[in-house]
Every structure is written in C-alpha cells, then in structure tokens.
N, C-alpha and C positions, 0 to 999 in steps of 0.2 A: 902723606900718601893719599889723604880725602880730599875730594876735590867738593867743600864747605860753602862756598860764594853762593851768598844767598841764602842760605841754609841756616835752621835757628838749631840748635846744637842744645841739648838737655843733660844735664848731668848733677847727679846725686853729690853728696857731703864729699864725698870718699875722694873724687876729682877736682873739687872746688882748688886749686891749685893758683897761681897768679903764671906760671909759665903754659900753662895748659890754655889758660883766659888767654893771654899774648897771643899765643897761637891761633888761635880761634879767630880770633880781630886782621893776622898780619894775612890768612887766608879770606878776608872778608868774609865770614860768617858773623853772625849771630849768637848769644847764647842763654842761657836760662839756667842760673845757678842754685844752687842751695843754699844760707846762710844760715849759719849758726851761730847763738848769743853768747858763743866763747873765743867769737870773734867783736872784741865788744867796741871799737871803733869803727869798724865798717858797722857793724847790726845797727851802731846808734844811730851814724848818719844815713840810714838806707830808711830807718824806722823815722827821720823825722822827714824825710822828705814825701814818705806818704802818707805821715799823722794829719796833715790836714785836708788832701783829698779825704782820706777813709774816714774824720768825723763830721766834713762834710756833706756826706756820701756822695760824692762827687760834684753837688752844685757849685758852677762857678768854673769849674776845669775841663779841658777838653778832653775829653773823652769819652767812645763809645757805649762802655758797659765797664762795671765794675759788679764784683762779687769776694765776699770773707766764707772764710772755710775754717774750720776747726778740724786737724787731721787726726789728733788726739797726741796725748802727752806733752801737751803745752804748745805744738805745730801746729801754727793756723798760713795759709795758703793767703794769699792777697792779689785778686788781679785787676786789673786797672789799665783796659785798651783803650 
C-alpha cells in the first residue's frame, strides 16, 4: 500500500522478518535492519564482512565515513558509508 521506491525503510528486531525484507526489495526500497546474535549465521556472515573494514578503520576501502557505537547491553551500532 507504500509507495517505497527509493525510499530506505528502518525497522527494529521485532520486523526483521525475510517476507517483510522481500517486500521491501519487490517495491524497490531500500532497508536497514536489525540483527541479532540469535540469528547466528546471518550475524556471523554480516560480522565478517565488516571485520576487516572496522579493524581497519576503514583504510583501503571505499568509503566516505565510518563510525562504532556502543548502544549498551552488548549493542554496538556500526556504519560504514
């Protein structure tokens, strides 16, 4: 019923969904998920594919800016434009 195209799409744990993500992509948006480590094959591969931008803090990669967050209770925030 969202007309999404183009549009980056935010949503918390609770929506992290794989029909919901579908959705989002078949209306051309964008999205920005949650990931949690009880999801432990996606967290693993998500986590090694920016272990080595993040210790290198980003030399070598493209990208505009990068910054680490610690949101508390073990949630640390990671972004990487």
């Amino acid at each position: 019923m969202l007309d999404i195209a183009g549009c980056i799409v935010t949503i918390d744990a609770i929506g992290c969904q794989k029909e919901i993500v579908n959705l989002i992509s078949q209306k051309d948006g964008d999205y920005i998920i949650a990931l949690k480590k009880n999801q432990k094959n996606l967290y693993e591969s998500v986590e090694l594919l920016f272990k080595e931008p993040i210790s290198k803090r980003n030399n070598g990669f493209n990208a505009s800016d990068y910054s680490t967050r610690e949101l508390g209770h073990g949630r640390y925030i990671y972004v990487i434009i």
